[in-house]
N, C-alpha and C positions, 0 to 999 in steps of 0.2 A: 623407527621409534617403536618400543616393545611396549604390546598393551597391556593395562594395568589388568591386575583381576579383579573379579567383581562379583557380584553375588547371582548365580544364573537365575534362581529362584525367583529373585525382584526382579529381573528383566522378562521374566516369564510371563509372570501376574501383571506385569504395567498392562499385557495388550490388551487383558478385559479390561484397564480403568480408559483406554486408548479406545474401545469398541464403544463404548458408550458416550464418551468425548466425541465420536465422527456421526454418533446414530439420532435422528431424530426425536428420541424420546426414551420413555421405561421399555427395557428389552426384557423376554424370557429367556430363562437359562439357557436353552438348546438355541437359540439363535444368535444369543453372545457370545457361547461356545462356539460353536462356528465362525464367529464373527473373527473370534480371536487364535483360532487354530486350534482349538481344543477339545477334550472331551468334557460333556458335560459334567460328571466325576470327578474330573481335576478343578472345571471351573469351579464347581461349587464349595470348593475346600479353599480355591485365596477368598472368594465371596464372603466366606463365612468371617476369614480375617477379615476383609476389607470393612465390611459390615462394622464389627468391634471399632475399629481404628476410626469409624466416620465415614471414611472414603467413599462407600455404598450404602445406598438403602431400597429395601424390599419394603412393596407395596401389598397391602390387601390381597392382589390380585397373582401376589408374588412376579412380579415383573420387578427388574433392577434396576436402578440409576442413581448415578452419582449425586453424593450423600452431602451434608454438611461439612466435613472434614476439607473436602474436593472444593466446594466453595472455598473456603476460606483461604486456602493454598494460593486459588487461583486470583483470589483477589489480592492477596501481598503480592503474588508475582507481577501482578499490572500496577499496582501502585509503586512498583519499583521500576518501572519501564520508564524508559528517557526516549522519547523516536530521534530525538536529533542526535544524540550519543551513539543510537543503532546505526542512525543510517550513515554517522562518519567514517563507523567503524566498515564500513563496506563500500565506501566511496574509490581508496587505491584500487582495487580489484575490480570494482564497475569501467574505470577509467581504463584500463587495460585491455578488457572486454571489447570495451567499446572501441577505446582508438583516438578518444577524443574527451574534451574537456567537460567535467561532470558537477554540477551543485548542487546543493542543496537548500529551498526555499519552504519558508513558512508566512503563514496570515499575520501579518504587522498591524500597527495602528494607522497605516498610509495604502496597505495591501498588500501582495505577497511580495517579499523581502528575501535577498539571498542572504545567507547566512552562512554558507561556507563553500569553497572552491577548491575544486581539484585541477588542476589548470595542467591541458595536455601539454608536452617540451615542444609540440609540433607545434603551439600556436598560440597567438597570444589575443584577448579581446579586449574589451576597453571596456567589459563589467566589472564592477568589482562589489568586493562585502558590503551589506546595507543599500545597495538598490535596490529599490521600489520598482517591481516589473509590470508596464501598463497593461491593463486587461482586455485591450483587443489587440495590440499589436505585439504580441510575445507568446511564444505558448506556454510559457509561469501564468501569464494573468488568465489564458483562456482556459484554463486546468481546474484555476481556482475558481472562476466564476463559473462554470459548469458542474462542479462538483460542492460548494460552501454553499451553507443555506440560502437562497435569494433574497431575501431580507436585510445580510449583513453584505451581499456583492451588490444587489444592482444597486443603489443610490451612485458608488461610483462608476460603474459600468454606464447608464443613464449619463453620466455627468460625458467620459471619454466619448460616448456614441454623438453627444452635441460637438464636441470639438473636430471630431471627424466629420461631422457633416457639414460642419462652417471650413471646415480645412478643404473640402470636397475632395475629401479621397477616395479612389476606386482601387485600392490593396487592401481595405478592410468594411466589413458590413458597416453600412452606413441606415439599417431601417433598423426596430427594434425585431420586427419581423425574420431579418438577414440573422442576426444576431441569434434570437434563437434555436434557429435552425443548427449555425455553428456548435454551437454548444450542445444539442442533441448530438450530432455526429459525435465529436468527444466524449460525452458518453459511449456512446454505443462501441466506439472504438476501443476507449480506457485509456486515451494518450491525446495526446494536443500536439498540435504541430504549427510552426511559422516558417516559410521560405520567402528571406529577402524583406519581409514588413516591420519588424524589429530594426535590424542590421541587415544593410547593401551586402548582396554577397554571403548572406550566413543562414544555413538551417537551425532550427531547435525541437527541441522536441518536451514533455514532460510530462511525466506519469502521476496518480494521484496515490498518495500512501493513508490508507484508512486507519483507525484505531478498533477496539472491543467494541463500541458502541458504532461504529460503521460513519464516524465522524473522519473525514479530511484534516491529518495533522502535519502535512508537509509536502511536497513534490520533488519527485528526482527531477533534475534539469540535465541533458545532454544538449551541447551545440559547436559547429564547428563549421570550414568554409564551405562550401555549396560546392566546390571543385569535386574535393574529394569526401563529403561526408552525403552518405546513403540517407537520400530523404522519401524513400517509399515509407508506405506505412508499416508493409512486413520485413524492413527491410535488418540487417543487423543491427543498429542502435535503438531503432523503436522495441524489437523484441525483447534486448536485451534490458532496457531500461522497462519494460512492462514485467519483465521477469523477477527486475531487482524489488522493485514498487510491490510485485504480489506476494515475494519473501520476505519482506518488511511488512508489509501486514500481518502475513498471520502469525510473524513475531511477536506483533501489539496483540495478540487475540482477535483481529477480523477472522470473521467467515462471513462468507460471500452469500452462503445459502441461506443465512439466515437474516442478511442486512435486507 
């Protein structure tokens, strides 16, 4: 495919609006000139445009950062974001990656709900669109109740932790104490895992996809037989689905560093 031409100039000048997009705060010229590959000289002459246009603004202190213009851009581009739209559009190529059957789940009015399937030719499950994934036995529900406010998880989590403890199961925490612990690990790890406590026979996995505001607006779901699907934690479907989950955020506008 022959590429298009374009204007080298804009492509020049984005990396100082790009230096200051990655940089903790108002930068001086010579350190976003460097920042951005450049001489202070050249910085100062898009600066001076970008200044005009919105884009940047110079402080008192003559330090720069992204200006009025720069908001506003960035707020029509989030108000134009769909994450379920994103993450379909990326669902064929995950599943490829992967090897194995891939969804897509969001917070319902019953709890986190599948909403769309990529269903591998190798295999076939007995989920399907609009289930409701229980929040200690799936790792959809342990994704979402380790990561969604506690306030709007635990009442049902509390609810599933009594029927497991009258069901007296030893495949999933049965104290609230067990419970929490769980869900730290998922944190700390960034993915959720189930072997065999969902589905006889089946691994899952699911990663948390955040928004601008560092809010949980969905989870990739990976899952497939235990025979042949890699259930370590660094293994190729966890990495791969943590990979896909942290390029889908900082498509919503997540940063990490700053949630």
């Amino acid at each position: 495919m022959t590429e298009r031409a374009g204007i080298q100039s804009v492509e020049v000048g984005y990396a100082l609006l790009a230096a200051l997009a990655d940089g903790s705060g108002p930068m001086m010229l010579r350190d976003l000139a460097a920042a951005a590959g450049m001489s202070a000289a050249k910085a100062h002459r898009y600066l001076v445009s970008f200044q005009r246009l919105g884009l940047v603004h110079q402080d008192a202190s003559t330090r720069y950062d992204l200006g009025p213009g720069a908001l506003q851009l960035g707020l029509a581009t989030l108000a134009r974001l769909d994450p379920v739209r994103l993450a379909r559009e990326r669902m064929p190529e995950l599943m490829n990656a992967i090897g194995h059957t891939v969804a897509i789940a969001v917070w319902g009015n019953h709890g986190p709900t599948l909403v769309h399937w990529e269903e591998s030719p190798q295999a076939h499950t007995v989920l399907r669109l609009g289930d409701v994934m229980p929040l200690l036995t799936s790792a959809t529900g342990r994704c979402f109740s380790a990561f969604l406010a506690p306030q709007r998880v635990e009442p049902l989590l509390r609810a599933e932790l009594a029927q497991a403890q009258k069901a007296k199961r030893r495949d999933v925490p049965t104290q609230w104490s067990e419970v929490q612990a769980m869900l730290q690990e998922v944190r700390q790890r960034g993915i959720a895992r189930v072997v065999d406590t969902l589905l006889p026979g089946v691994v899952g996995f699911c990663s948390p996809v955040f928004d601008s505001d560092g809010h949980l607006v969905l989870g990739l779901v990976s899952l497939g037989p235990g025979v042949n699907f890699d259930r370590q934690w660094n293994g190729a479907p966890a990495r791969a689905l943590r990979d896909a989950a942290s390029a889908l955020s900082q498509a919503l506008g997540h940063r990490p560093s700053l949630s």
